[in-house]
MMTF fields as JSON, N, C-alpha, C and O atoms, coordinates in Angstrom:
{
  "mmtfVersion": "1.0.0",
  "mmtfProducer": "UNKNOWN",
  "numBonds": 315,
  "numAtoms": 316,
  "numGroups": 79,
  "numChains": 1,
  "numModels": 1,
  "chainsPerModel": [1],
  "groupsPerChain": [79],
  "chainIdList": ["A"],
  "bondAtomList": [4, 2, 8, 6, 12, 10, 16, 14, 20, 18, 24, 22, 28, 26, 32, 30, 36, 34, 40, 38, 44, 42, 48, 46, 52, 50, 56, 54, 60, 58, 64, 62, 68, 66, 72, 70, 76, 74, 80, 78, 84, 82, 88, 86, 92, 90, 96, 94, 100, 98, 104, 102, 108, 106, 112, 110, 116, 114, 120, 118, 124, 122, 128, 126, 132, 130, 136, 134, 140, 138, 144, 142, 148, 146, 152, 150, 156, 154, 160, 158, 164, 162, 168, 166, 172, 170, 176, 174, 180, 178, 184, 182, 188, 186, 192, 190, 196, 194, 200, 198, 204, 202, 208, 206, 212, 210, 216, 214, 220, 218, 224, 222, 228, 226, 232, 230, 236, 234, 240, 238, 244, 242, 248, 246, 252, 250, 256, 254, 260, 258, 264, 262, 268, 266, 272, 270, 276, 274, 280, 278, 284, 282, 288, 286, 292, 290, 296, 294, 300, 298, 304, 302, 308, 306, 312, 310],
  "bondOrderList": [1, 1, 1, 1, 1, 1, 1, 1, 1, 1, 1, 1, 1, 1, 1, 1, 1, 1, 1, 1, 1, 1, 1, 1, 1, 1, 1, 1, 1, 1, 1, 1, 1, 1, 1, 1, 1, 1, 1, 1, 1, 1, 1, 1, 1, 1, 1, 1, 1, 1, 1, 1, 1, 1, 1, 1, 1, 1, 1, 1, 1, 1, 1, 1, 1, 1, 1, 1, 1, 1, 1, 1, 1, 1, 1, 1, 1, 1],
  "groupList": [{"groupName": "UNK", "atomNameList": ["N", "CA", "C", "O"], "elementList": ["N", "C", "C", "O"], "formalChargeList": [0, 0, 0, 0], "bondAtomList": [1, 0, 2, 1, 3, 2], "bondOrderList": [1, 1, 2], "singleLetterCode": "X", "chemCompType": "L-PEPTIDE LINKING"}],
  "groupTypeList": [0, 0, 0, 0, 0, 0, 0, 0, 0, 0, 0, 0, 0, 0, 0, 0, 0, 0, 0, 0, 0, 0, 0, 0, 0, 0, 0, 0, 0, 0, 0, 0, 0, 0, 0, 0, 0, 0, 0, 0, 0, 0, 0, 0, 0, 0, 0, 0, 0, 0, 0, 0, 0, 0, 0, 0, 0, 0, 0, 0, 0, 0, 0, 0, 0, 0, 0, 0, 0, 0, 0, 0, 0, 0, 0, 0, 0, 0, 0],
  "groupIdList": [1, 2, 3, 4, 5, 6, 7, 8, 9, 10, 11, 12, 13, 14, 15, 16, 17, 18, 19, 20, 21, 22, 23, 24, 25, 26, 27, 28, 29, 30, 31, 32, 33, 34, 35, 36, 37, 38, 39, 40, 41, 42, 43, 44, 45, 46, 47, 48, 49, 50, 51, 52, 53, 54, 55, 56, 57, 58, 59, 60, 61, 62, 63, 64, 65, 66, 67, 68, 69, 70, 71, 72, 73, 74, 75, 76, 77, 78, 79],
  "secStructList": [7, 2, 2, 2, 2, 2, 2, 2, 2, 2, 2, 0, 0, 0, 0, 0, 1, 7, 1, 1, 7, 7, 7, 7, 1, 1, 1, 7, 4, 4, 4, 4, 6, 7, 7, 6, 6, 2, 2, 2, 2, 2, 2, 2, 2, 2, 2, 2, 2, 6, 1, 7, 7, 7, 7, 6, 6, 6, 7, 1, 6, 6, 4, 4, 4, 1, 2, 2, 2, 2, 2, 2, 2, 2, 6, 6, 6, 6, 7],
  "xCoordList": [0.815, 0.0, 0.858, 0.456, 1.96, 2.726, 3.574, 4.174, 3.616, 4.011, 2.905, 3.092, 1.376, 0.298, 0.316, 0.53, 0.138, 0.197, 1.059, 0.679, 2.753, 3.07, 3.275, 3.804, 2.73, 2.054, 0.977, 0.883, 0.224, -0.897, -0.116, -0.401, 0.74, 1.137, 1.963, 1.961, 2.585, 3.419, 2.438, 2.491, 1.733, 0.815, 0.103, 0.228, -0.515, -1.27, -0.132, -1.068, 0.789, 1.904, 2.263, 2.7, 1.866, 2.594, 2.02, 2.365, 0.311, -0.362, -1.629, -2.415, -1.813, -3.085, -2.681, -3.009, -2.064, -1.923, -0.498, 0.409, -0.373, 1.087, 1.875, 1.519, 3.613, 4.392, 4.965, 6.004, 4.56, 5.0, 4.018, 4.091, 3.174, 2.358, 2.586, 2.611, 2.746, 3.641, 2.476, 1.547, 2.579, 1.176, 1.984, 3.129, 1.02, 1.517, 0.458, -0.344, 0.041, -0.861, -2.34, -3.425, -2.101, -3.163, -3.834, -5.025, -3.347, -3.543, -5.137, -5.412, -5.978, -7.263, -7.188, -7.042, -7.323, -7.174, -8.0, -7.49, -9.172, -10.084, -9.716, -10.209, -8.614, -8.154, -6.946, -6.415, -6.584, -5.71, -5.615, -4.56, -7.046, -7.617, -8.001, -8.184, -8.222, -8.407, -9.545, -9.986, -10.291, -11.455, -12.343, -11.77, -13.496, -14.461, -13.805, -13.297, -13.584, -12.273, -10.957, -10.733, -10.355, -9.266, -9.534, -8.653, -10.646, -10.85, -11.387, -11.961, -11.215, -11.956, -10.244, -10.177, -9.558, -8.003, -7.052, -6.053, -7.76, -7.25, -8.404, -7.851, -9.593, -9.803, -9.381, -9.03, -9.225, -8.417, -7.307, -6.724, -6.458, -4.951, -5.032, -4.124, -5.783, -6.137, -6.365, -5.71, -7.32, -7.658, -6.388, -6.21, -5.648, -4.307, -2.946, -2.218, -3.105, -1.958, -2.12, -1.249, -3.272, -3.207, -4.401, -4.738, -4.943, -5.68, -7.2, -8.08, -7.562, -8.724, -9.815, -9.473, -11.138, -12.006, -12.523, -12.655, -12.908, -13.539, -14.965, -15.322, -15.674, -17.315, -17.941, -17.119, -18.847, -19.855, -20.521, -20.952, -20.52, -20.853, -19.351, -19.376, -18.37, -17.216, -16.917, -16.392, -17.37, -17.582, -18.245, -19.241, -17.347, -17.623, -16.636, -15.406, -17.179, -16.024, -15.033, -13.819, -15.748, -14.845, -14.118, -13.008, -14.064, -12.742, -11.463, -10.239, -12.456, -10.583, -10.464, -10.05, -11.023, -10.552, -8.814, -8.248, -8.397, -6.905, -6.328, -7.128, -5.126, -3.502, -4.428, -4.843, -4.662, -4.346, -5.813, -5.988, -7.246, -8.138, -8.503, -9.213, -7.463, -7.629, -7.055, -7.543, -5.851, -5.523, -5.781, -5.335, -6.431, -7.476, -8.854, -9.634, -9.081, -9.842, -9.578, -10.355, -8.492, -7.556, -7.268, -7.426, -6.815, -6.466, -7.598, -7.504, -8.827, -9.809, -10.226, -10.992, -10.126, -10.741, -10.221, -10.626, -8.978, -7.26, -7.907, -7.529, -8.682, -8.925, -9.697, -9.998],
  "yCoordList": [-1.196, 0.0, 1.258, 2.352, 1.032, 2.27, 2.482, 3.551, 1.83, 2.144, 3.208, 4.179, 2.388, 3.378, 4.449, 5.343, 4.952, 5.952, 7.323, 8.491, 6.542, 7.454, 7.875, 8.933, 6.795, 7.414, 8.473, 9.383, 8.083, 9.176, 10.636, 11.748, 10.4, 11.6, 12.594, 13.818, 11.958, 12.29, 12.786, 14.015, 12.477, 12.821, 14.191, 15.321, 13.962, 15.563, 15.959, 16.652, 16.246, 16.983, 17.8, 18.943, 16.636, 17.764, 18.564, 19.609, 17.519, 18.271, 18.893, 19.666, 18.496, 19.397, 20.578, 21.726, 20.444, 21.519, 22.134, 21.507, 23.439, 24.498, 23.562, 22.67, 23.857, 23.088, 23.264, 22.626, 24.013, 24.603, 23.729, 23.668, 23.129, 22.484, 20.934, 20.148, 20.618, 18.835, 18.669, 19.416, 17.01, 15.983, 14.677, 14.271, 14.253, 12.813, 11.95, 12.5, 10.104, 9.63, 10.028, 9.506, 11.151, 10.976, 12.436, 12.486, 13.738, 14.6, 15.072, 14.472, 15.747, 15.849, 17.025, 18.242, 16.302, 16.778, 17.675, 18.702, 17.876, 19.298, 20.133, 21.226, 20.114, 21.203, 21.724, 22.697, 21.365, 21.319, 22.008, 22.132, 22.502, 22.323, 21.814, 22.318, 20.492, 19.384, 19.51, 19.503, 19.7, 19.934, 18.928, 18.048, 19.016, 17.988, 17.797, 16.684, 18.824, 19.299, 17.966, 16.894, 18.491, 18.017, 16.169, 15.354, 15.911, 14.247, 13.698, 12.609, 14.37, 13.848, 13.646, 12.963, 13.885, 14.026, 12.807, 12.169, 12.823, 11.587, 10.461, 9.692, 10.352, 8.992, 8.906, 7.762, 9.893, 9.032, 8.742, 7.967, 9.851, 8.899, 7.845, 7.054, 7.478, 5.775, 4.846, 3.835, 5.334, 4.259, 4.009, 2.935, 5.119, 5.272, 4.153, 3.42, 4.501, 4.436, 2.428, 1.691, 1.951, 0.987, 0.007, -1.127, 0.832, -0.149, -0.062, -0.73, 0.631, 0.104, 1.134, 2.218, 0.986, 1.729, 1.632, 0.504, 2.855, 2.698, 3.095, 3.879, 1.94, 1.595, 2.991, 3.841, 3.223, 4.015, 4.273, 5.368, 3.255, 3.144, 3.751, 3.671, 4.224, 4.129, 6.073, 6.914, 6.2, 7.443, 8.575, 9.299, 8.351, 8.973, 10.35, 10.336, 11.128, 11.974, 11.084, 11.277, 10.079, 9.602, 8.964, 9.485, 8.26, 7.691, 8.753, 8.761, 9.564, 10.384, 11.719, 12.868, 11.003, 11.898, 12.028, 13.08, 11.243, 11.319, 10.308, 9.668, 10.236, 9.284, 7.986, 7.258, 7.895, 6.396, 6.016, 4.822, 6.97, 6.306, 5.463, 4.511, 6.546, 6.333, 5.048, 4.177, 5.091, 3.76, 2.572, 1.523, 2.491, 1.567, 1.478, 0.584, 1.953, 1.628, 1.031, 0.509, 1.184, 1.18, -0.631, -1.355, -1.098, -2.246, -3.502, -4.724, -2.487, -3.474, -3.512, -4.475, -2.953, -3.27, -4.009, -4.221, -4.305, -5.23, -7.084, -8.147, -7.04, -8.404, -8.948, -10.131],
  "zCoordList": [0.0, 0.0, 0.0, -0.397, 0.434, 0.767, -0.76, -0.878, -1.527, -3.08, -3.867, -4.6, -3.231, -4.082, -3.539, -4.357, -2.086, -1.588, -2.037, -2.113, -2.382, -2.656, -4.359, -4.7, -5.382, -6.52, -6.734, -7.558, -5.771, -5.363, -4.865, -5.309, -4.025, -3.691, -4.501, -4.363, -5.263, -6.424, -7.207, -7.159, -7.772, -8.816, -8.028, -8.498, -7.001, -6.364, -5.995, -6.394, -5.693, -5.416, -6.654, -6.795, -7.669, -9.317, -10.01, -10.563, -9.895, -11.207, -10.29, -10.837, -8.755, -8.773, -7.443, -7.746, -6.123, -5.16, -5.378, -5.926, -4.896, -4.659, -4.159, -3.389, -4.843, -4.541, -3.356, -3.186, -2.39, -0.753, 0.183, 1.41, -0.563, 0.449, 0.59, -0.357, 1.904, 2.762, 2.843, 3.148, 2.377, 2.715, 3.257, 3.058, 3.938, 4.274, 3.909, 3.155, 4.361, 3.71, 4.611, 4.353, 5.808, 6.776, 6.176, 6.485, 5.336, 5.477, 4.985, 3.946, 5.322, 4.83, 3.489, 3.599, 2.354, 0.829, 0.926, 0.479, 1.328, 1.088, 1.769, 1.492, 3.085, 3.379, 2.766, 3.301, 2.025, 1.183, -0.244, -0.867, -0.741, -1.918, -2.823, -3.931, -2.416, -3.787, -3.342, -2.193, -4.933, -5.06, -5.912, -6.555, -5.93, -7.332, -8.228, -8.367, -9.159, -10.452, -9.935, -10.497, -8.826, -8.235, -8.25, -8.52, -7.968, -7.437, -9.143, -9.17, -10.369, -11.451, -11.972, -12.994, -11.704, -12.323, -11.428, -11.761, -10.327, -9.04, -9.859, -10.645, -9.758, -10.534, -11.666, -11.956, -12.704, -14.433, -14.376, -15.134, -12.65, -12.988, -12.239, -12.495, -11.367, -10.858, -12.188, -12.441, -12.913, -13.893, -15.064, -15.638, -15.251, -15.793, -15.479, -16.148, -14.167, -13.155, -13.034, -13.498, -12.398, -11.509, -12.312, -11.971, -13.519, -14.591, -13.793, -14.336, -12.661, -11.698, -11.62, -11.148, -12.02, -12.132, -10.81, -10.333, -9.993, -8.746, -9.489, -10.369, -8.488, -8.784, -8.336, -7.994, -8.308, -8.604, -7.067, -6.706, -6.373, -4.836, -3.757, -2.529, -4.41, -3.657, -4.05, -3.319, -5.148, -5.813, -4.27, -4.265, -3.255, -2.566, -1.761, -1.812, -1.267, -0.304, 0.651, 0.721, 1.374, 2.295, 1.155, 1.267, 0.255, -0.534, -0.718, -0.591, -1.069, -1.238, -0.099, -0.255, 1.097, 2.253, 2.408, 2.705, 2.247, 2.602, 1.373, 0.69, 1.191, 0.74, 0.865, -0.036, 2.463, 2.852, 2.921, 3.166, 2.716, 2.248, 0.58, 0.252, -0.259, -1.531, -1.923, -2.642, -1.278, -1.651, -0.808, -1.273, 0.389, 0.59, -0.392, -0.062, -1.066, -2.161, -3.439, -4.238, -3.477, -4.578, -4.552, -5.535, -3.172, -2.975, -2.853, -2.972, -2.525, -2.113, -3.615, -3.666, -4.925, -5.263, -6.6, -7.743, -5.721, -6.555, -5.706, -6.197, -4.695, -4.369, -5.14, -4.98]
}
């Protein structure tokens, strides 16, 4: 998990928040500025990245509350 995490982080680190701003996998992304806009660019580079479409029921806020929620989704839905 800690490989996806920090693909995820790499990727919002580059292409969507200011490069002055530290995240870790716990940090809360909407305080952060990741926005609707922000989470439509985090699922195509999931489906990009890791081949994995998140379902439609998961299509939620708490999924991409943090690093380490996203990629608990990410994994569950690798079983």
């Amino acid at each position: 998990m800690e490989d996806t995490i920090k693909a995820l982080k790499d990727f919002i680190c580059t292409n969507i928040i200011a490069e002055n701003i530290e995240i870790d996998s716990n940090t809360i992304l909407k305080d952060i500025g990741v926005d609707s806009f922000s989470i439509i660019e985090i699922v195509l580079f999931i489906e990009r990245k890791f081949g994995k479409l998140i379902p439609d029921h998961l299509l939620v806020p708490e999924t991409f509350a943090t690093l380490r929620s996203i990629a608990e989704v990410i994994q569950q839905i690798e079983e």
